[in-house]
LOTOR-589597 format. One record per residue: z, y, x of N, C-alpha, C, O in turn. Coordinates in nm, 4 decimals. Each point is the difference from the previous one (the first is absolute). Layout:
// LOTOR-589597
     n_c3     n_c2     n_c1    ca_c3    ca_c2    ca_c1     c_c3     c_c2     c_c1     o_c3     o_c2     o_c1
        Z        Y        X        Z        Y        X        Z        Y        X        Z        Y        X
...
// end
This chain:
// LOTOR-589597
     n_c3     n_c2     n_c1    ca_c3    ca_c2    ca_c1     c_c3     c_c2     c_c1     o_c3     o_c2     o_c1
   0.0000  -0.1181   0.0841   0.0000   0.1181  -0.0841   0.0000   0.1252   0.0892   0.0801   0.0148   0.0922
  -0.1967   0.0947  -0.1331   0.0036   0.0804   0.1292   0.1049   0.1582  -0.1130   0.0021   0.0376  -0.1172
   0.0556  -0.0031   0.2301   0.1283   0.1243  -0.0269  -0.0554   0.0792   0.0752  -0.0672  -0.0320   0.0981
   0.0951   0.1700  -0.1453  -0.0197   0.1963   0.0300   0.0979  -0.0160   0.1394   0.0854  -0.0827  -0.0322
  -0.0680   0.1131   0.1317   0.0833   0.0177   0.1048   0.0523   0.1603  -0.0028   0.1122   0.0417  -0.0287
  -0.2421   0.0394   0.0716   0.0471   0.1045  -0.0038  -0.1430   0.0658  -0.0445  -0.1026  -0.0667  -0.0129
   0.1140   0.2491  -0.0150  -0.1375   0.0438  -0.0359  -0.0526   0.0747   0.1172   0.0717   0.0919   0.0397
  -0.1946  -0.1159   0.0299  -0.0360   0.0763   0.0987  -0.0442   0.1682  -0.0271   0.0316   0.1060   0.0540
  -0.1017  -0.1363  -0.1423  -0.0359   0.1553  -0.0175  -0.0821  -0.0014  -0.1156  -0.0875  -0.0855  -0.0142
   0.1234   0.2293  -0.1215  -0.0608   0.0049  -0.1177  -0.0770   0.1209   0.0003   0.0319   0.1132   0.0363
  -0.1635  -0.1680  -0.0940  -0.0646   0.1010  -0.0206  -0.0194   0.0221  -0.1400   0.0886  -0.0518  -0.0678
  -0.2116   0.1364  -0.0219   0.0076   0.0019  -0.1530  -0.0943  -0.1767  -0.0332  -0.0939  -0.0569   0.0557
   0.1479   0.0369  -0.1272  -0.0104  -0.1761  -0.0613  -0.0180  -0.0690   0.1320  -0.1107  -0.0529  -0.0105
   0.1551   0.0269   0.1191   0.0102  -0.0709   0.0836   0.0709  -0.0198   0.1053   0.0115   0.0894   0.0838
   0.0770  -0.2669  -0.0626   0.1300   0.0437   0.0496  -0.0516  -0.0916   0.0950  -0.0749  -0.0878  -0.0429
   0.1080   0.0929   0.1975  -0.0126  -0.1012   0.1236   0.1626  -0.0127  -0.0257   0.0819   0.0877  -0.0274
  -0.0586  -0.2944   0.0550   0.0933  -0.0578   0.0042   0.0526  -0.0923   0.0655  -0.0501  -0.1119  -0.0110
   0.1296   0.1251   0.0707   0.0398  -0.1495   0.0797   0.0599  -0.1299  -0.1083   0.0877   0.0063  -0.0861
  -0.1622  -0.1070   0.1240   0.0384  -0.1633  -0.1237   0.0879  -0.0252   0.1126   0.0261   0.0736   0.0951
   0.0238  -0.2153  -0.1280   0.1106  -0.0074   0.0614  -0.0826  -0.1178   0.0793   0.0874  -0.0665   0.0556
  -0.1988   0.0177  -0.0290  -0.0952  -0.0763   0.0903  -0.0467   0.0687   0.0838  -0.1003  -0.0419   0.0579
   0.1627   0.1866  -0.0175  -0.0683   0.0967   0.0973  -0.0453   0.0633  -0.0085   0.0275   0.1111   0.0452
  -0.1633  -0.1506  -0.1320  -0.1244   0.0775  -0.0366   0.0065   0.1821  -0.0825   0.0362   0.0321  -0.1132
  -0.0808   0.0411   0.2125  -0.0110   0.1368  -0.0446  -0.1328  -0.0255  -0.1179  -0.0936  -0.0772   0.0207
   0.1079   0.1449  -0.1222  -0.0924  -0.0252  -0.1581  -0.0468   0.1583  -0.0727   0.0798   0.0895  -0.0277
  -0.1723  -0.0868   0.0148  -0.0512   0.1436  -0.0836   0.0210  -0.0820  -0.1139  -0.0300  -0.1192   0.0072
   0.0852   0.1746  -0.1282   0.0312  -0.0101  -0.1714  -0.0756   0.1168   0.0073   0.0357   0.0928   0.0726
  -0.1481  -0.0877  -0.1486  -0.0655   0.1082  -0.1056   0.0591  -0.0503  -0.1550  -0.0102  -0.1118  -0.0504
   0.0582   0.2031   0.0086   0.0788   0.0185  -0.1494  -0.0650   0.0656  -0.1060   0.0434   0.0171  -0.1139
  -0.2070   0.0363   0.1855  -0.0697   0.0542  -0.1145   0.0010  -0.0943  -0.1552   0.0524   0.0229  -0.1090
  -0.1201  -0.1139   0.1505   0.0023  -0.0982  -0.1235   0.1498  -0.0114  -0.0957   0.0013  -0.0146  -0.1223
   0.1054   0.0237   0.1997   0.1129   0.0257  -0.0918   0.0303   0.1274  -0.0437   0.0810   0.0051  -0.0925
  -0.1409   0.1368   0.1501   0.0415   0.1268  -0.0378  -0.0275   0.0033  -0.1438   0.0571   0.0422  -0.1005
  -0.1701  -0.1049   0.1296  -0.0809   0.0162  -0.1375   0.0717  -0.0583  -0.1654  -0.0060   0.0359  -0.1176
   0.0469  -0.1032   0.1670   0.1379  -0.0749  -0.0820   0.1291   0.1114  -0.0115   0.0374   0.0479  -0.1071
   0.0232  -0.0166   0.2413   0.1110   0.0314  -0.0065  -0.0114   0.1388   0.0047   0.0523   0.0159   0.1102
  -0.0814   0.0963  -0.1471  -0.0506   0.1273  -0.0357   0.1187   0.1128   0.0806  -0.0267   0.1158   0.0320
   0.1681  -0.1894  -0.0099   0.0756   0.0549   0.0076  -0.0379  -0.0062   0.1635   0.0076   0.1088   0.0571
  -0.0439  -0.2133   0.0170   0.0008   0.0197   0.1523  -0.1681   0.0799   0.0567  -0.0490  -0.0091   0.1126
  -0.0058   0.0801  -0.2277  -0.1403   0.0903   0.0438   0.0112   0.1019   0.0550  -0.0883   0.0693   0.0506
   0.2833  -0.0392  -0.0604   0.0316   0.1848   0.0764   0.0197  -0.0857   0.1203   0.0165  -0.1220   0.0004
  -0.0204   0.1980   0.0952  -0.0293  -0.0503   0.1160   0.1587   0.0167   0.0933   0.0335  -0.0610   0.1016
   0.0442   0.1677  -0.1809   0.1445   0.0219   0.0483   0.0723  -0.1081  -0.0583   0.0922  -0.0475   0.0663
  -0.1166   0.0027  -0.1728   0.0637  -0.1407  -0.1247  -0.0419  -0.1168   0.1042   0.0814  -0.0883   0.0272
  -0.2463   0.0909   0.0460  -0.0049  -0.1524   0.0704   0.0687  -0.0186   0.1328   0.0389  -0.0962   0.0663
  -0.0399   0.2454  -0.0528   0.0480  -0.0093   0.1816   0.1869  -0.0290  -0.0270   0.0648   0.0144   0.1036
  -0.0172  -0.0361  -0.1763   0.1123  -0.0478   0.0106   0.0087  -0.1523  -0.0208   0.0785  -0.0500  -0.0806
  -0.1469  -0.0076   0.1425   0.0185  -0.1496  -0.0263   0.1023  -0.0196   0.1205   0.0162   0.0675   0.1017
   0.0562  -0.1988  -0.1538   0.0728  -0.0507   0.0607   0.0340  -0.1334   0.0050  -0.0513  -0.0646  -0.0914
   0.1273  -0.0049   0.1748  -0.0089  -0.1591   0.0010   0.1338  -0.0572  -0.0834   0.1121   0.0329   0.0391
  -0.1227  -0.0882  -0.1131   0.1300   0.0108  -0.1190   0.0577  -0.1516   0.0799  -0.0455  -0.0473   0.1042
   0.1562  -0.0073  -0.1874   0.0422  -0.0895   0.0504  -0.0671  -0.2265   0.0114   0.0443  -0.1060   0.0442
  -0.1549   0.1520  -0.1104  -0.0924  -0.1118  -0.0221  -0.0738  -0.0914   0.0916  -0.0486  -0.1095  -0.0284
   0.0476   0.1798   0.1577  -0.0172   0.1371   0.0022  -0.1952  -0.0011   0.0065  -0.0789  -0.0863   0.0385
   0.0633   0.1950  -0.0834  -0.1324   0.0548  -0.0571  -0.0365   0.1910  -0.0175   0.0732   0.0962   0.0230
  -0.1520  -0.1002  -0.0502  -0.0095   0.1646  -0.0079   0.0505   0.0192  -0.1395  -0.0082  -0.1036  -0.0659
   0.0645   0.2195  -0.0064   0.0673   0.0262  -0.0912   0.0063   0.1686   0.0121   0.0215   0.0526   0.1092
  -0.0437   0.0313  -0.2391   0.0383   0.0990  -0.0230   0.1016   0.0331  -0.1099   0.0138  -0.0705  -0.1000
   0.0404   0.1565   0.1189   0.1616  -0.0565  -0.0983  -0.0428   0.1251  -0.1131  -0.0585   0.1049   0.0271
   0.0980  -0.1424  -0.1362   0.0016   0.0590  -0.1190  -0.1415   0.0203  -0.1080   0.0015   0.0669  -0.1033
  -0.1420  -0.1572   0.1683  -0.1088   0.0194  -0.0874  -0.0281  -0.1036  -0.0701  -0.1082  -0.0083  -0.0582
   0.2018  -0.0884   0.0523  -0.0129  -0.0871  -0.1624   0.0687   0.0033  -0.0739   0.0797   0.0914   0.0213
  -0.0522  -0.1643  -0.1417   0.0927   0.0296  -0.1034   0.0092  -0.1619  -0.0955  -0.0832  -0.0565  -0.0708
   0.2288   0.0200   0.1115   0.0139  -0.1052  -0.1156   0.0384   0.0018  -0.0978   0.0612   0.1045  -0.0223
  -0.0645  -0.1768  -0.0642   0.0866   0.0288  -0.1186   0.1290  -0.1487  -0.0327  -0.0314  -0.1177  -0.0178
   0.1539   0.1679   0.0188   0.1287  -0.0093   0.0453   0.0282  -0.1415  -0.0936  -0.1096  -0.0332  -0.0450
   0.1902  -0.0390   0.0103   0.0205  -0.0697  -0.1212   0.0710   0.0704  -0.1098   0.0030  -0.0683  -0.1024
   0.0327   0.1392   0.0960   0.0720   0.1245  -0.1080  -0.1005   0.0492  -0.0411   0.0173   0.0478  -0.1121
  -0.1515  -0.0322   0.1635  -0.1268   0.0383  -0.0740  -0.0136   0.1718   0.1485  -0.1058   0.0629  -0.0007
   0.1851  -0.0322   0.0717  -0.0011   0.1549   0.0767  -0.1093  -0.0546   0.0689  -0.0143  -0.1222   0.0060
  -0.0700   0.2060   0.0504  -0.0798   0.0451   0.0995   0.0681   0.0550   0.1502   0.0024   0.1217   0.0186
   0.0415  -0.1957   0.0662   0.0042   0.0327   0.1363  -0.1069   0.0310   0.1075  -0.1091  -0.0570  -0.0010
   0.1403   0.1401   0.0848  -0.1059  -0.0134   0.1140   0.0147  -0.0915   0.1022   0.1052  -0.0638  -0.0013
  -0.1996   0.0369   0.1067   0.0803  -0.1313   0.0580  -0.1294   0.0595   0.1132  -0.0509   0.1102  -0.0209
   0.0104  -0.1901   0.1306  -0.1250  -0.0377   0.1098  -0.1026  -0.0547  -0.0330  -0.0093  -0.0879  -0.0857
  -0.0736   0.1319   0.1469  -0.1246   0.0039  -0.0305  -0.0341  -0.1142   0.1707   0.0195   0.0222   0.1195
  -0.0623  -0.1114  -0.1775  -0.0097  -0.0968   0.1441  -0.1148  -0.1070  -0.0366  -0.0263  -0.0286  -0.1168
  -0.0367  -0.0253   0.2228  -0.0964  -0.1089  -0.0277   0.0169  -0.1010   0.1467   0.0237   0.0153   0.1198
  -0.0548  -0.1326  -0.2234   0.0524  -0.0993   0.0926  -0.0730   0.0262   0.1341  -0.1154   0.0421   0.0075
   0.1903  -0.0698   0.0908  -0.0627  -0.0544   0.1679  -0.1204  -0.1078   0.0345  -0.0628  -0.0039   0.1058
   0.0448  -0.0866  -0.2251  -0.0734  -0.0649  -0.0058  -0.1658   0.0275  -0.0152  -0.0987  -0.0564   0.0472
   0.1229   0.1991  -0.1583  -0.1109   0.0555  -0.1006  -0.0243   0.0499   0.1147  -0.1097  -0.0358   0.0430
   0.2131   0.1585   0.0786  -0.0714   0.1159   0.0323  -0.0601  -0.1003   0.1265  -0.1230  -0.0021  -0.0060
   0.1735  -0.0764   0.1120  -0.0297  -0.0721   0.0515  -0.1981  -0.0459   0.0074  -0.0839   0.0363   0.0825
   0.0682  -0.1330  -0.2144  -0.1241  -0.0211  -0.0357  -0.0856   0.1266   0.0129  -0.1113   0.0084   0.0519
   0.2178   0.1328  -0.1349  -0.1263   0.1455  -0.0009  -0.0158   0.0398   0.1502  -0.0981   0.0625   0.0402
   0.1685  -0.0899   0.0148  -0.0569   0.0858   0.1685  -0.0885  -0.0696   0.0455  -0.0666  -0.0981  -0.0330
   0.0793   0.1792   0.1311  -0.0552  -0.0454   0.1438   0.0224   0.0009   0.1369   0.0158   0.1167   0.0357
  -0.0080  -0.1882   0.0497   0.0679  -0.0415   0.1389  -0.0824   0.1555   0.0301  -0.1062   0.0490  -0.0384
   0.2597   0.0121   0.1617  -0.0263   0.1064   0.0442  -0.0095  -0.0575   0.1776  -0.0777   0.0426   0.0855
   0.1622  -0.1288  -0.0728   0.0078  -0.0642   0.1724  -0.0567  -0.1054   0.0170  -0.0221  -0.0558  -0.1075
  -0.0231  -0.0155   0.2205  -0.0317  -0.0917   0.0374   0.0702  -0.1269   0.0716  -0.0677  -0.0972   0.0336
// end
């Protein structure tokens, strides 16, 4: 199972990442912006961070709904697996 280590460097929809197999990885996130509307400001994407999963995660742009029926906010995260498959090897 490949894991987020740490984030090398974010640009707008695209994060270089260390997996935990070494490998430095370009994630292009266009294909998900487009989905997630909330990470298209570019100050909203550049706060990504590696949550405890660990994976990339931005805190406060989803929303569940509670068993009492409330609406919480919660992280906005996609598996290591998904972003993994979306990159591409940055090292050799």
């Amino acid at each position: 199972m490949h894991k987020i280590t740490h984030i090398i460097d974010v640009k707008p929809y695209q994060i270089a990442a260390m997996f935990s197999n070494g490998e430095i990885r370009k994630i292009d996130f266009t294909p998900l912006v487009e989905k997630f509307t909330a990470l298209k400001d570019p100050a909203v994407f550049a706060k990504a961070k590696i949550d405890n999963y660990p994976t990339i995660s931005w805190d406060g742009l989803a929303l569940i709904q509670e068993l009492d029926g409330s609406i919480t906010s919660c992280s906005l995260d996609f598996s290591p697996e998904t972003l993994y498959q979306l990159s591409t090897l940055q090292n050799n």
